[in-house]
C-alpha positions in Angstrom: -100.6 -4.3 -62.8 -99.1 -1.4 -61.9 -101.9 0.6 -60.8 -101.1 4.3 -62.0 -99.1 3.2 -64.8 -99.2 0.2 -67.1 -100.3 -3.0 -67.6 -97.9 -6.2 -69.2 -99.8 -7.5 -71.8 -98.8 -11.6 -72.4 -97.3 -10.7 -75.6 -94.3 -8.7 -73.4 -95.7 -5.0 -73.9 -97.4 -2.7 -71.8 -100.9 -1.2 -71.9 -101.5 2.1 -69.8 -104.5 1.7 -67.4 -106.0 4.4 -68.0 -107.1 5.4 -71.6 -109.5 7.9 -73.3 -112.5 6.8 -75.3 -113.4 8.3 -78.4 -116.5 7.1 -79.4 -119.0 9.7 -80.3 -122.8 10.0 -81.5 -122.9 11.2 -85.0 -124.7 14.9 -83.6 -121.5 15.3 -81.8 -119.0 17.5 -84.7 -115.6 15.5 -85.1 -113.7 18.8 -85.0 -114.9 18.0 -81.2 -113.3 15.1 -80.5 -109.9 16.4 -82.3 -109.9 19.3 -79.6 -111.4 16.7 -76.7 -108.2 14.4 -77.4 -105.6 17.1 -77.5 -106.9 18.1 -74.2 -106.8 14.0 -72.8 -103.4 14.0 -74.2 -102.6 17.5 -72.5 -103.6 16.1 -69.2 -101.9 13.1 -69.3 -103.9 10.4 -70.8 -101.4 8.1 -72.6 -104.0 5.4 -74.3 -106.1 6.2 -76.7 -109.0 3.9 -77.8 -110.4 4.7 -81.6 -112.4 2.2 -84.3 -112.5 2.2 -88.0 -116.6 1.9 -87.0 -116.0 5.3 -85.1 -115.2 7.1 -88.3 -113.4 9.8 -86.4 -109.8 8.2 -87.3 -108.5 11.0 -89.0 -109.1 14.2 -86.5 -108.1 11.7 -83.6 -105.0 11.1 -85.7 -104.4 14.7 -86.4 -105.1 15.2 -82.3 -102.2 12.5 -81.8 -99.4 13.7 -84.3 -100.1 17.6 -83.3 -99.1 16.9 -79.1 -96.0 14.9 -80.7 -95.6 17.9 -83.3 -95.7 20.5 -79.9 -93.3 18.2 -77.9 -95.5 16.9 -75.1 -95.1 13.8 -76.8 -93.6 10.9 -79.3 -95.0 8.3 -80.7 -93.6 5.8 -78.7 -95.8 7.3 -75.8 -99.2 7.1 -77.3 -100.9 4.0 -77.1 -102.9 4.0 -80.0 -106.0 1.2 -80.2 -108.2 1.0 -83.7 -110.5 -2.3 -84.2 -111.7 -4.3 -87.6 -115.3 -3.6 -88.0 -117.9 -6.2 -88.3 -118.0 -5.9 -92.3 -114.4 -6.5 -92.8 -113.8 -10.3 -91.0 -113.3 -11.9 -94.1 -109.2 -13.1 -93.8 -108.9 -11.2 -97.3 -110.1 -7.9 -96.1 -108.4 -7.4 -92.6 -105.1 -6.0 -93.5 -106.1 -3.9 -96.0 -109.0 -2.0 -93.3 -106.3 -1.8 -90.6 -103.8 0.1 -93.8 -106.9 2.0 -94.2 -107.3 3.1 -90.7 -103.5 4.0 -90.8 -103.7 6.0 -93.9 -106.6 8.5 -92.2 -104.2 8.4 -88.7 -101.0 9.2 -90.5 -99.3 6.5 -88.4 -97.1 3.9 -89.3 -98.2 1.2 -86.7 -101.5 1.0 -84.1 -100.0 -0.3 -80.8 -103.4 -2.6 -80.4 -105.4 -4.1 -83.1 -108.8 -5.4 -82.1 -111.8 -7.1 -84.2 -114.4 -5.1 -82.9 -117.9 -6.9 -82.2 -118.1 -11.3 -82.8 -121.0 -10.6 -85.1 -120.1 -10.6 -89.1 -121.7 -8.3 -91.9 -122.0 -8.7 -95.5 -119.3 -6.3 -96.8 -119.4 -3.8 -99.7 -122.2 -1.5 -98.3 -121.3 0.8 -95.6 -120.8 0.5 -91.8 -124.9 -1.0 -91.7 -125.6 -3.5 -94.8 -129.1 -3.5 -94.9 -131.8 -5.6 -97.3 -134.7 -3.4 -99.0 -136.8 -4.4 -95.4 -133.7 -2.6 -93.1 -133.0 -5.8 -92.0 -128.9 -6.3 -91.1 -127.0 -8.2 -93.9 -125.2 -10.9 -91.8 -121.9 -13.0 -93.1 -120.7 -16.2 -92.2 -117.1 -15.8 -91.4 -115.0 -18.3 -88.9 -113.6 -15.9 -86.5 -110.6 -18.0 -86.1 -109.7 -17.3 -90.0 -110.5 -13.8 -89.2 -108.0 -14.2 -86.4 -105.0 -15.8 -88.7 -105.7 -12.7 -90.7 -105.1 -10.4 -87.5 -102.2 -12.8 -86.8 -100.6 -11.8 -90.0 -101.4 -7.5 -89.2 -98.7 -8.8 -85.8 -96.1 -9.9 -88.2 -96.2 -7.5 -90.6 -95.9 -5.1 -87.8 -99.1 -3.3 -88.8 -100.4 -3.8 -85.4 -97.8 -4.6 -81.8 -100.5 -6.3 -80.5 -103.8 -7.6 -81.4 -107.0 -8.6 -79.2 -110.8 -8.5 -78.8 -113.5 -7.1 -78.5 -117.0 -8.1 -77.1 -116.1 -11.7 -77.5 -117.8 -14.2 -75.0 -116.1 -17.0 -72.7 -117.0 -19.7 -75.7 -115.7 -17.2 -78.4 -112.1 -16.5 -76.4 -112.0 -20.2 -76.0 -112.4 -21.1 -80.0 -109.8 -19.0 -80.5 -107.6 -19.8 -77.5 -108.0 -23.7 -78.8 -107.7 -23.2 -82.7 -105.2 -25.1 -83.8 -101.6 -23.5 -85.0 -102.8 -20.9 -82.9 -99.8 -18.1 -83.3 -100.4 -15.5 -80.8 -103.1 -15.5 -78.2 -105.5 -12.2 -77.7 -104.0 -9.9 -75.3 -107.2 -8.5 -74.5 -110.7 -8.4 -74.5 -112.0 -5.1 -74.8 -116.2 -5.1 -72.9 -119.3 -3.1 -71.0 -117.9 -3.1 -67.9 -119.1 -0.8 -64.5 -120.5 -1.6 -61.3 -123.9 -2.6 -63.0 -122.5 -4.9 -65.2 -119.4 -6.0 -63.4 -118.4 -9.2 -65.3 -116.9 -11.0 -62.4 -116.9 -14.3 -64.0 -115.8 -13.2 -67.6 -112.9 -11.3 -65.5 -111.8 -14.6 -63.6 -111.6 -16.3 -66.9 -109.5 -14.0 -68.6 -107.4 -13.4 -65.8 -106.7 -17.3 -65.8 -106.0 -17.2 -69.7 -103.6 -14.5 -69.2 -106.2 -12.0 -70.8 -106.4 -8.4 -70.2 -109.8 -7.4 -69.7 -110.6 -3.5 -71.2 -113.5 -1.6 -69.9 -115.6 0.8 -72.0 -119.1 2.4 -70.5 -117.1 2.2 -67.4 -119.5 5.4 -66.5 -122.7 4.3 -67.9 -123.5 5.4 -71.1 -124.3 8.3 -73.2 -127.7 8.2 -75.0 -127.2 7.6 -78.0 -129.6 5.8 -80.6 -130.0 2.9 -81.9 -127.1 1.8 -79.4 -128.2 2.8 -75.8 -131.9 2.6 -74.2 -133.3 5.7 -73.8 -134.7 4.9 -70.0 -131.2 3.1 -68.8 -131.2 4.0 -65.2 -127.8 6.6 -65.0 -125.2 5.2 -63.2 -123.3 7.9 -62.2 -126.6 9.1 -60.4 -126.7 5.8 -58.1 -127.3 7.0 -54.7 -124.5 4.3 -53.3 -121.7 5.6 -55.3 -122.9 9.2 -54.5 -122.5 8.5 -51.0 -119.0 7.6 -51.7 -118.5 10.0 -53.9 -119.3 12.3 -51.2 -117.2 10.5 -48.4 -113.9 10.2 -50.4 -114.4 13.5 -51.8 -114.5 12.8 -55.0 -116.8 12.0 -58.1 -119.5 9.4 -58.7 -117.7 9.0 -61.9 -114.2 8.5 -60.0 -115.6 5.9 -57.9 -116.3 4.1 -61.1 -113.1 4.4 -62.6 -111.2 3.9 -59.0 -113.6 0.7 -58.4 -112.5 -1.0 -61.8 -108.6 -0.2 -62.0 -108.7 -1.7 -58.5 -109.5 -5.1 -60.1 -107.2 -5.3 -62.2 -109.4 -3.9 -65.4 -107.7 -1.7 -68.0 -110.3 1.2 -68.0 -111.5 4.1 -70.6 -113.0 7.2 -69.4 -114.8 8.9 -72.0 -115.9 12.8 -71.6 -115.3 15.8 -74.3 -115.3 18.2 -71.5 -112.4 19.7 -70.5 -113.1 20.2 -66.4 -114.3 16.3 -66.4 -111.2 15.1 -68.6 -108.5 16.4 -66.1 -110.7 15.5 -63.5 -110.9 11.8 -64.5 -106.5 11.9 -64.0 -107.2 11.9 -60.8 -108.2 8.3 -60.0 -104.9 7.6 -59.2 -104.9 10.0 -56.1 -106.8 7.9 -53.9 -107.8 4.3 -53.0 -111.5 2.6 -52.4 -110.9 0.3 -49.4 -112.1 -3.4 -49.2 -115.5 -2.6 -47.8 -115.7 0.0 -50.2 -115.2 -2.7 -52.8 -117.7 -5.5 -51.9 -120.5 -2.7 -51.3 -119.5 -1.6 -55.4 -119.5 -5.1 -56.1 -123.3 -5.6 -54.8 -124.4 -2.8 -57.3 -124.2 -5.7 -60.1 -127.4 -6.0 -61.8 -125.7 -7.7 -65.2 -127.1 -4.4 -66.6 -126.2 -4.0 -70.3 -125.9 -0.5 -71.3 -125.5 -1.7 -75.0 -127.2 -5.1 -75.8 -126.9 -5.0 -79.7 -129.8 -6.6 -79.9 -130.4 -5.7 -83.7 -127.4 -8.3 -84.0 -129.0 -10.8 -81.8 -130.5 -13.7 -84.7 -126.6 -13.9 -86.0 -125.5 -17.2 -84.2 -121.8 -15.5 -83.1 -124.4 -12.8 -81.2 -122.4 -13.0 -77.8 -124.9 -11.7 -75.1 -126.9 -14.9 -75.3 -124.4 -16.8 -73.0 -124.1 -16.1 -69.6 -120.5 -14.8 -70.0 
């Protein structure tokens, strides 16, 4: 990995290290995270990490194609990553959501193509199928003919590369293992910061020649039904202030600079513009070994987004250890 650039991905192309997240609570107005992206682009973010589930496709899209329509960039320098939602894993309904998600970006191709969450929802009634009780409509869907159906996005060069998301050690390996298996995820996109650190699910990916992709690599924002409202916040840990403080630098920083330095693909997600520049700078300074092992004993397995809501669906992927 080359650690201010790019990653290779085991399908021969590159992921930069450092993307912006665009995931936003619904109170937040999408006209805000058009601007918010512009600016990540402005600054020198390269990646940029969307979902169809997001449903802020068509202002990131307009974000992307107005820095290429300025000249600060092409195409071919945006890394563009969308993800199949959870009602949409039926084989028959992949490509057509992934031509969807193009149609509101305005772009020809997504340079990554991931299914989003393990976990599959009756389709044909919004993002949250729901019975008269609230309860969550589940599907029964075999992720590895959800897969084929990614497989075929690849080929049709909908999608340069496709991955995961959220998928446990058990769920990489069904797919790793399913037979006529045509191209191997070159990712897995998870939670991942120094309270949740996934060592072991790193190791194994590492060994498969999986890219492991951090989101809430700074904690997480508070937003309902997603996060718990009395999460500890990470960025207010009295260790990685003390860092902070030492390196001269951010708690946040410290976070980011803690997981590029393992080898972890990261997104840094902010729609402020002082703390978007300021998260470019992680590449300006380097944690040492100590630094390292005392981040690493901050691990509490803390999950900043459990799902639990999904957890009776037997492809729920928290239950396992990794």
């Amino acid at each position: 990995m080359n650690p201010n650039g790019s990653a290779e991905l085991n399908d021969g192309h590159r992921i930069p290290v450092l993307g912006f997240g665009t995931f936003a609570p619904e109170e937040v107005p999408k006209s805000l995270v058009k601007e918010a992206t512009k600016i990540a682009i402005g600054a020198g973010f390269r990646h940029i990490d969307s979902a169809y589930f997001y449903q802020n496709e068509e202002e990131v899209g307009l974000a992307i194609r107005s820095k290429i329509a300025d000249g600060t960039v092409k195409r071919e320098d945006i890394f563009y990553t969308s993800k199949l939602p959870s009602i949409c894993h039926r084989p028959e309904l992949v490509q057509p959501c992934l031509e969807e998600s193009l149609k509101k970006l305005q772009l020809d191709y997504v340079d990554l193509y991931l299914i989003h969450f393990p976990v599959s929802l009756k389709p044909g009634n919004g993002l949250h199928p729901t019975d008269e009780n609230g309860q969550l409509l589940f599907d029964t869907v075999d992720l590895r003919d959800t897969w084929e159906a990614m497989e075929k996005c690849k080929d049709a060069g909908l999608a340069k590369s496709i991955g995961v998301s959220n998928f446990n050690r058990r769920q990489l390996e069904m797919i790793l293992n399913k037979p006529g298996l045509k191209y191997k995820p070159v990712c897995n996109q998870v939670e991942c910061h120094p309270y949740l650190n996934q060592s072991k699910l790193l190791d194994y990916c590492k060994s498969k020649d999986i890219v492991l992709v951090a989101y809430g690599a700074l904690g997480s924002q508070r937003c309902k039904p997603w996060i718990n409202e009395n999460a500890p916040y990470l960025l207010e840990d009295p260790v990685l202030c003390a860092m902070a403080e030492k390196h001269k630098q951010t708690a946040a920083l410290i976070s980011l600079r803690y997981l590029l330095q393992r080898g972890i693909v990261t997104l840094a997600k902010s729609f402020n513009e002082k703390r978007i520049k300021e998260n470019m700078k992680v590449f300006e300074f380097q944690l040492s070994a100590e630094d390292m092992a005392v981040i690493d004993s901050l691990n509490k397995n803390y999950r900043y987004a459990p799902a639990d809501f999904t957890a009776a669906h037997p492809d729920y992927p928290y239950s396992d250890e990794y």
